[in-house]
C-alpha positions in Angstrom: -42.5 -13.1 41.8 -41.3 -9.3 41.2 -45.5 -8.6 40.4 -46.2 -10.3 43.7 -43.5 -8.3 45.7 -45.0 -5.0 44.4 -48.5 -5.8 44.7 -47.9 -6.4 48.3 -45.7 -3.6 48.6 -48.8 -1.5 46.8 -51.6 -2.5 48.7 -53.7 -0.6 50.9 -56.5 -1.1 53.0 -59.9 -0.2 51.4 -62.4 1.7 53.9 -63.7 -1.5 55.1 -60.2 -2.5 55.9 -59.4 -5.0 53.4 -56.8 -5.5 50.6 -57.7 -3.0 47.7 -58.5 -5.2 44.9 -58.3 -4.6 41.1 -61.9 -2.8 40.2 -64.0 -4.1 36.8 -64.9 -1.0 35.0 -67.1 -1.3 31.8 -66.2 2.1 29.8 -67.2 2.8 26.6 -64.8 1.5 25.0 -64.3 -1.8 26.1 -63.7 -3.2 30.0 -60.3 -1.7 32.1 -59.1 -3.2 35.0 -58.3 -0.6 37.6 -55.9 -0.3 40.4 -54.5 2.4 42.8 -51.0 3.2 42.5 -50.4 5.8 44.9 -46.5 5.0 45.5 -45.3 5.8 41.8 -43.4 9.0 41.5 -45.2 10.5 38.5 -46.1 14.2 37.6 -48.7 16.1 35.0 -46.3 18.2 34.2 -43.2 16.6 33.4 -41.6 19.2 31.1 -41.3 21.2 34.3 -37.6 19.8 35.0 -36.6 21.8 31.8 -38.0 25.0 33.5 -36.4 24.0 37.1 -32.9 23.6 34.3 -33.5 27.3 33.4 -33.5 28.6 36.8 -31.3 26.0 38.2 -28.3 27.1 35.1 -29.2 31.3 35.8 -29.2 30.7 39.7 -32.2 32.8 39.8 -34.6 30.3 42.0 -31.6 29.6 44.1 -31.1 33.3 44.9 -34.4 34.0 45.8 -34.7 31.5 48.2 -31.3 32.4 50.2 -32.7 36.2 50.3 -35.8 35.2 51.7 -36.4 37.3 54.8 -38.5 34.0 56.2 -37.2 32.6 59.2 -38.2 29.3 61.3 -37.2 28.3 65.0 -38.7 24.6 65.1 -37.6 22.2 63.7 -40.6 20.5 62.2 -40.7 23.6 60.4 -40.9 23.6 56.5 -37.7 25.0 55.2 -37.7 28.1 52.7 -37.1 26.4 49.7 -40.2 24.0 50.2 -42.4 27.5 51.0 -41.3 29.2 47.9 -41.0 26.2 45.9 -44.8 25.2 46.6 -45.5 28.7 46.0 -43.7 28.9 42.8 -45.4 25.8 41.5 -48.9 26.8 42.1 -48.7 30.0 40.6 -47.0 28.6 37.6 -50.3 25.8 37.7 -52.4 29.2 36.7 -54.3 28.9 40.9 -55.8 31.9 42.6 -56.2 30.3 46.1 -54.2 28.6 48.3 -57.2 25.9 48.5 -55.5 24.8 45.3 -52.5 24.5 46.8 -53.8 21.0 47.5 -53.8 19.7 44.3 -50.2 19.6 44.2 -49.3 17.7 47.2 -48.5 14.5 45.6 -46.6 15.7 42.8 -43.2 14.3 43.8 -41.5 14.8 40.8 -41.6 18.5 40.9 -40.7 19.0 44.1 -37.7 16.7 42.9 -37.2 18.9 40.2 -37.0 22.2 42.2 -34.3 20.3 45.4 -37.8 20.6 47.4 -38.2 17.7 49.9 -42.0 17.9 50.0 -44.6 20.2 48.5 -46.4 21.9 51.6 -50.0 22.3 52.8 -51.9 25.5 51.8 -52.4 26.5 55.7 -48.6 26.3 55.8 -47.4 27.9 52.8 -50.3 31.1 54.4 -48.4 31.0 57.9 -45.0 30.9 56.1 -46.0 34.0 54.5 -47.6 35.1 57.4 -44.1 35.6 59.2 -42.8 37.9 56.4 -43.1 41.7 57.3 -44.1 44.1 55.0 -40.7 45.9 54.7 -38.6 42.3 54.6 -40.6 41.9 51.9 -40.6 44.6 50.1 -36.7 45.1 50.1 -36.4 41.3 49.3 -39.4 41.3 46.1 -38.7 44.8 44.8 -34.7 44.1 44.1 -35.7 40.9 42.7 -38.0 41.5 39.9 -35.7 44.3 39.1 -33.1 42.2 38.5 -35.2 40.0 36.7 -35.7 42.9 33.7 -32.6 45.6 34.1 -30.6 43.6 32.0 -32.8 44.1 29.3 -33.3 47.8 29.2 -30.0 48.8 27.1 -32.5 49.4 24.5 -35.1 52.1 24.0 -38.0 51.1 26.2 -41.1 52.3 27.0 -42.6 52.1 30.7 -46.4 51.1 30.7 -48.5 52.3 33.7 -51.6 51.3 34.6 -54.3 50.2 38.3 -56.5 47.2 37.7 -58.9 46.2 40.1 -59.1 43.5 42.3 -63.1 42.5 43.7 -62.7 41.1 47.0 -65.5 39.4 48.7 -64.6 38.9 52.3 -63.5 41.4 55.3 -59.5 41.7 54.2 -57.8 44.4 55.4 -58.4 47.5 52.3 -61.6 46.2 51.1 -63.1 49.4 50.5 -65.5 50.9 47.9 -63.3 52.6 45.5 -63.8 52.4 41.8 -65.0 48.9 40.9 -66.7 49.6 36.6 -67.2 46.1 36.4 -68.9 45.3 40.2 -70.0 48.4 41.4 -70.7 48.6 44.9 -68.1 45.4 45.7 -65.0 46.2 47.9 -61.7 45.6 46.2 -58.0 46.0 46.0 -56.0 48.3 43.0 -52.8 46.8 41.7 -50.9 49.6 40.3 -48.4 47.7 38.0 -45.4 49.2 36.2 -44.2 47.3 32.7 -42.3 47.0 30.3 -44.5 47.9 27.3 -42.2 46.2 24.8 -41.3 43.1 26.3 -44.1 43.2 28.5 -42.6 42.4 32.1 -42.9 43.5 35.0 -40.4 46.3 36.9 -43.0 46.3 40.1 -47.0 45.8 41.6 -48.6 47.7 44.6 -51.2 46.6 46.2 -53.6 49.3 47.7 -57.0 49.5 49.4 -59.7 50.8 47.2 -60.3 53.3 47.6 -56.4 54.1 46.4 -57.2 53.9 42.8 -55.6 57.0 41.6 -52.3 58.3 40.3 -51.7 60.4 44.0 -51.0 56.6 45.3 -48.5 55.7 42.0 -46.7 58.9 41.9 -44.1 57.7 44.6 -43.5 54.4 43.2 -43.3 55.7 39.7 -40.9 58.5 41.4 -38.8 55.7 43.2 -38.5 53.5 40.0 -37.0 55.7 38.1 -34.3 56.6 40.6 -33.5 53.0 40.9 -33.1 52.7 36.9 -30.7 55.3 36.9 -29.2 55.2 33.2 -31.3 52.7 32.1 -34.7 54.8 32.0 -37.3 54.9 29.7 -37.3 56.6 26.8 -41.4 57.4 27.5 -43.8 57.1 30.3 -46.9 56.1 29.1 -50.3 56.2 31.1 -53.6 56.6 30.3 -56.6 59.5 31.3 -55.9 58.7 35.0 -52.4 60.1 35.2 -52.5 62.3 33.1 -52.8 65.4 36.0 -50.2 68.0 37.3 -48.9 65.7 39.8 -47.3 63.3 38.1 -46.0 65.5 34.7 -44.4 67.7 37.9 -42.7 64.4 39.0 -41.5 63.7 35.6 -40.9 66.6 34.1 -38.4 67.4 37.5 -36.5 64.2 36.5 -36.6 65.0 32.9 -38.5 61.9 32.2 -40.3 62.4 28.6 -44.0 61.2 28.6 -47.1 60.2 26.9 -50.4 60.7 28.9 -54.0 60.9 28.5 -56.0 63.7 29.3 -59.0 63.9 30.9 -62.6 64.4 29.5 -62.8 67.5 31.1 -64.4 71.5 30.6 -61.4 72.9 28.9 -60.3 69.6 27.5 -63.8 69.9 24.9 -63.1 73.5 24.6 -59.7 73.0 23.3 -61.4 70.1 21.1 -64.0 72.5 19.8 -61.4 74.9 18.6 -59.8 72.0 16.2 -62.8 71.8 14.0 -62.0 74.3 11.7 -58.7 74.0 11.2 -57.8 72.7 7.6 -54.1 71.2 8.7 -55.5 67.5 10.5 -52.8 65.4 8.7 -53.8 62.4 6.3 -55.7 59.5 8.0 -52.8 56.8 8.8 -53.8 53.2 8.2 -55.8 53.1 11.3 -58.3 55.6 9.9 -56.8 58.3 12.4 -56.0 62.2 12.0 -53.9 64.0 14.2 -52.8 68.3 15.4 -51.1 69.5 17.8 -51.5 72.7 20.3 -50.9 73.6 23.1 -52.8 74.0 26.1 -52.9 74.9 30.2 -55.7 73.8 32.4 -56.4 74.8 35.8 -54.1 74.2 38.3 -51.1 73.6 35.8 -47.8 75.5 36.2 -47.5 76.1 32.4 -48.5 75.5 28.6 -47.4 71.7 27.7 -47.4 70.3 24.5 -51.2 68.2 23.2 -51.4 66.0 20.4 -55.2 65.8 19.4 -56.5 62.7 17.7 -59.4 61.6 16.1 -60.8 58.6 14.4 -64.0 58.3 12.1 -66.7 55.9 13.4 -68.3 54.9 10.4 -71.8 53.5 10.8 -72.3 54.9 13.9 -75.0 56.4 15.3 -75.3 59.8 17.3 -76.6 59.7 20.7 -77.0 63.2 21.6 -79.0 66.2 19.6 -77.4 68.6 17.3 -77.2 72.1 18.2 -79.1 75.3 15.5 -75.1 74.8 13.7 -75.1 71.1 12.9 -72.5 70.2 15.5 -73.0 67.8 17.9 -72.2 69.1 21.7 -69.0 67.4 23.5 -71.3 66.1 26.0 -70.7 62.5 25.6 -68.7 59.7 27.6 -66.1 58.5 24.7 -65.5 61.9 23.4 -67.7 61.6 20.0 -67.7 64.8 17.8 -70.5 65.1 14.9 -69.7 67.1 12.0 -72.3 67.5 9.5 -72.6 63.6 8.6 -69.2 62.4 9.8 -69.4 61.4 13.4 -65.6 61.5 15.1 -63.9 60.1 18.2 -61.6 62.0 19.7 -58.4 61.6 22.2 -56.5 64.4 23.4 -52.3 63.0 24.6 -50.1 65.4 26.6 -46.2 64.9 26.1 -43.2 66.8 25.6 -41.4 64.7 23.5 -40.4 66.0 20.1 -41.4 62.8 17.7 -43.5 63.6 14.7 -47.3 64.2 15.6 -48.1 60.6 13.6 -45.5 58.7 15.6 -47.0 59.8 19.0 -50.5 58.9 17.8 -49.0 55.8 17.1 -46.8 55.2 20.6 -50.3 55.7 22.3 -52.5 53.0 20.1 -49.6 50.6 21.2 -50.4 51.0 24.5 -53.4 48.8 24.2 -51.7 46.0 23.7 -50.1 46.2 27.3 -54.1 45.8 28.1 -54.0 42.2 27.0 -50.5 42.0 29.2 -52.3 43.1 32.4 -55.3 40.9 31.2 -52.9 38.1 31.5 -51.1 38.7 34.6 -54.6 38.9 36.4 -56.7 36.1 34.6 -53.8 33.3 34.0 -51.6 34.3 36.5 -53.4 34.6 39.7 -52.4 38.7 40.2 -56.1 39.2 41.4 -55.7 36.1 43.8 -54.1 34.3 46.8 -56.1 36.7 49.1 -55.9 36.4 52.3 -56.9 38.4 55.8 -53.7 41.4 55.6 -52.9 43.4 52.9 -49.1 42.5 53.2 -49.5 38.4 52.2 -51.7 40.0 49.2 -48.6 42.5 48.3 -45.9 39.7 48.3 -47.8 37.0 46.7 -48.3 39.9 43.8 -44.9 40.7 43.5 -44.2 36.9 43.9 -46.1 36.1 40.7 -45.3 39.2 38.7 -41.7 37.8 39.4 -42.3 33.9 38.1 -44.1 35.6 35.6 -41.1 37.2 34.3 -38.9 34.4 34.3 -41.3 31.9 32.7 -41.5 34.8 29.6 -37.8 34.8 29.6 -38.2 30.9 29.1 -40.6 31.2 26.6 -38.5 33.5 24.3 -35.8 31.3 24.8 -38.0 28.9 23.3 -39.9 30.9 20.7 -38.0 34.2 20.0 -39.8 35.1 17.4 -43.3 35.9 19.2 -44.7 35.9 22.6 -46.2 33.0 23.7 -49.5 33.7 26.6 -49.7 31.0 29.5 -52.8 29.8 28.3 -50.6 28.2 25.1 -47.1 28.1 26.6 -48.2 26.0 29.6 -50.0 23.3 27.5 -46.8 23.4 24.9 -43.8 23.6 27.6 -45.5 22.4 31.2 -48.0 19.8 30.5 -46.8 15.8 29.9 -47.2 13.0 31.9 -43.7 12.1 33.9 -43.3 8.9 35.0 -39.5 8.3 37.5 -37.4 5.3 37.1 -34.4 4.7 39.8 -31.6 2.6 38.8 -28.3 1.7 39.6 -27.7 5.4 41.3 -29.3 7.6 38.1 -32.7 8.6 37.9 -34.7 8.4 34.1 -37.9 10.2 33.8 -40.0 9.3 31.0 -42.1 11.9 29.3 -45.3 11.2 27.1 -46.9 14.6 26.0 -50.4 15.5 25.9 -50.3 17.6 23.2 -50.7 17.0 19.8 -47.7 18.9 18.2 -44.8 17.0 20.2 -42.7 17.7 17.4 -42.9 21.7 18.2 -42.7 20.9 21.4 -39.6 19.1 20.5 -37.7 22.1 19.1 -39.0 24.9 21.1 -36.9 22.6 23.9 -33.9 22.4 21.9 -34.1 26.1 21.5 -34.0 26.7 25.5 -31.4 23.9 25.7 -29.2 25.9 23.3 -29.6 28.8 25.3 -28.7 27.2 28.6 -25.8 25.5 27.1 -24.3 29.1 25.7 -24.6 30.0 29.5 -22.5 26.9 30.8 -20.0 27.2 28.2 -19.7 30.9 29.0 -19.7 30.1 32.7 -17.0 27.7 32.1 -14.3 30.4 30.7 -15.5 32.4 33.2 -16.5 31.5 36.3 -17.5 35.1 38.4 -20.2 35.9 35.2 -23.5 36.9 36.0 -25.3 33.8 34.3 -28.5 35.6 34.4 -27.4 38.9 32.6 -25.7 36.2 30.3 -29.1 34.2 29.3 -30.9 37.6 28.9 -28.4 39.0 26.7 -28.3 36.1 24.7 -32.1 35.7 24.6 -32.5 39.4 23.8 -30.1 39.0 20.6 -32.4 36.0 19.3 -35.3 38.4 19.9 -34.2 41.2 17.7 -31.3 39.7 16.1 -31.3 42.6 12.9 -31.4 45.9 15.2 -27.9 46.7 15.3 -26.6 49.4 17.2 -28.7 51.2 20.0 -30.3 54.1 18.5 -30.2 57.1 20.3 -33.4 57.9 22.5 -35.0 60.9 19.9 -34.8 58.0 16.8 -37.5 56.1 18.9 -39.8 54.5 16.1 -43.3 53.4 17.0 -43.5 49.4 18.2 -46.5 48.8 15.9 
């Protein structure tokens, strides 16, 4: 009688407008007997009620949403939480549009989850967004993702900077031909992002037109960054060939920021490489085949001498693509900065800085910096950075900084769950998102029934435990006392499983390499 109840209750009307019916379907493997159940709160992603936990025990969700500059005078209106939630999920689903916003509509568990009544529409979620200014947004985004991260920075850090470009193919406000290696000739947007090159997260994103791709349009953020950290600078700005100019080692060196830049390919740059061949004091090759000097040198428009680190790496097997001159060397005339020598063809890198580390050590800080490639890899590629584009440039800089922000807290929740490694979204989503959530209601309490996807639910099984551990040292800390900062708590906490055998803070000179 119960079956009979719900299959009434169930049924809808088919397009010809009868009772939908029970289809016969002959699979492969044997006959199924189909029905639509459209009224059964289920979800694909059922572990997301441990990540709504997270942000639910640190507050962090709940704070964002009451500083949200958006305002509505109807009534029918969506409230904030449902905008930022909606947002929040489809960025964490890995979309780039708001088309895919779709996709999520009947996921009533997670709205559940995140004290949403609804998930929105994409045209509303791009009006809702619409109706934040750029300044409202930038003095509610920027604070945020700074608190996100400053707890974090007791330690020596280094700050990563880097623009990546963003192909549009539309008319939105900025589309301009700027540099574009990949699509030459398409219009695009630069992100210049600012990171934490240990931890990789992210301290801020702007979003300029294209034609803004150099340092001239970082050097204020950079500038107004490190202001804001106040004590909690890094102990080296790192950058590559593009910001590596007067401009910005003026801006540092003012604030007595140390650094770590790339020079440029240029004139006296080969000049000062060609005066390095005969000397006889290169250091040992490390165990990445590299040699390193040091000079110093003072191009044109600089304001004084400054410190240069010279390095160069054999290419073995390679083959030269220029001719030799009457001596046997080959002339500096190439792209990547390749030096034959007799037989021996060698790639060099010349690195301004005025930090006083051994010669090997900054070789060493630089090579690191290519792993905050794969970080800004991620952010753009699994994280929809280079997405959600819309008409105005503003909707484009919030939904940046929006995803550069979830993006920091799901790492957070990931280190809480693995400390010992990061974990990139495309693993950590299929390990700690994806399971099939089914909703029970009884008797007042509400049971949601998991069955995951993946084939090591036993992993899956402690790396929850782990972030339940965590959340529970916050509660019991909360508990004693109540005025904590629960956030600053968890990070603390997660840091110390991170890097439980450091000790002490060093001071800033001791710096070692990351490796």
């Amino acid at each position: 009688m119960g079956e009979s109840r719900r299959k009434r209750k169930g049924a809808g009307l088919t397009a010809a407008g009868g009772v939908d019916e029970a289809m016969v379907v002959d699979t492969l493997g044997g006959r199924m007997h189909v029905r639509w159940d459209e009224g059964a709160p289920a979800t694909p992603n059922g572990q997301l009620v441990f990540f709504a936990e997270f942000l639910a025990t640190a507050g962090v969700f709940d704070r964002w949403v009451a500083d949200c500059p958006l305002e509505y005078r109807s009534n029918n209106a969506p409230g904030k939480r449902d905008v930022l939630g909606t947002l929040l999920l489809a960025i964490l689903a890995g979309h780039r549009r708001y088309a895919h916003v779709t996709a999520l509509r009947g996921d009533a568990v997670a709205a559940q989850a995140l004290g949403m009544e609804r998930v929105i529409s994409e045209d509303a979620l791009r009006r809702a967004l619409e109706r934040i200014d750029e300044a409202a947004s930038s003095a509610w985004l920027r604070p945020a993702l700074m608190s996100s991260v400053r707890e974090a920075l007791e330690r020596p850090w280094v700050l990563d900077i880097d623009a990546s470009v963003k192909p549009l193919y539309g008319r939105q406000e900025g589309a301009e031909l700027g540099y574009n290696p990949h699509k030459p000739g398409r219009p695009s947007h630069v992100l210049h992002t600012y990171w934490v090159g240990n931890l990789r997260l992210v301290l801020d994103v702007q979003v300029n037109s294209g034609k803004q791709h150099t340092s001239v349009h970082a050097k204020a953020g950079l500038a107004r960054l490190l202001d804001e950290l106040g004590d909690r600078r890094p102990a080296l700005v790192r950058g590559d060939c593009g910001y590596g100019n007067e401009g910005i080692l003026v801006e540092l060196e003012q604030r007595h920021q140390p650094y770590l830049l790339r020079l440029r390919q240029t004139k006296n740059v080969q000049r000062l490489v060609a005066r390095q061949f005969n000397r006889m004091d290169w250091s040992r090759p490390d165990s990445q085949g590299c040699q390193v000097v040091e000079d110093s040198l003072q191009l044109l428009g600089w304001s004084a001498k400054r410190r240069v680190v010279i390095v160069r790496r054999r290419i073995r097997d390679a083959v030269a693509r220029e001719r030799r001159d009457h001596s046997g060397q080959m002339r500096l005339a190439l792209a990547d900065m390749a030096v034959l020598e007799g037989q021996r063809m060698w790639e060099y890198t010349v690195l301004v800085t005025d930090v006083a580390y051994p010669i090997e050590a900054v070789a060493q800080l630089y090579r690191d910096r290519a792993d905050c490639e794969n970080g800004f890899d991620e952010l753009k590629n699994q994280w929809g950075l280079g997405g959600f584009t819309t008409q105005d440039i503003n909707r484009c800089q919030t939904t940046a900084r929006s995803g550069a922000l979830i993006y920091n807290w799901w790492s957070w929740y990931c280190r809480a769950a693995h400390p010992g490694a990061r974990l990139e979204a495309v693993t950590s989503r299929p390990l700690l998102l994806a399971a099939v959530g089914k909703v029970a209601s009884h008797a007042g309490q509400t049971q949601l029934y998991l069955t995951p996807l993946h084939a090591k639910t036993q992993t899956i099984k402690a790396l929850v435990a782990n972030i339940r551990a965590a959340l529970q040292h916050v509660k019991a800390a909360a508990e004693q006392l109540p005025t904590i900062d629960r956030w600053a708590t968890l990070v603390r906490y997660i840091c110390q499983r991170i890097a439980p055998s450091l000790g002490p803070i060093p001071p800033v000179p001791a710096l070692n390499p990351t490796g």
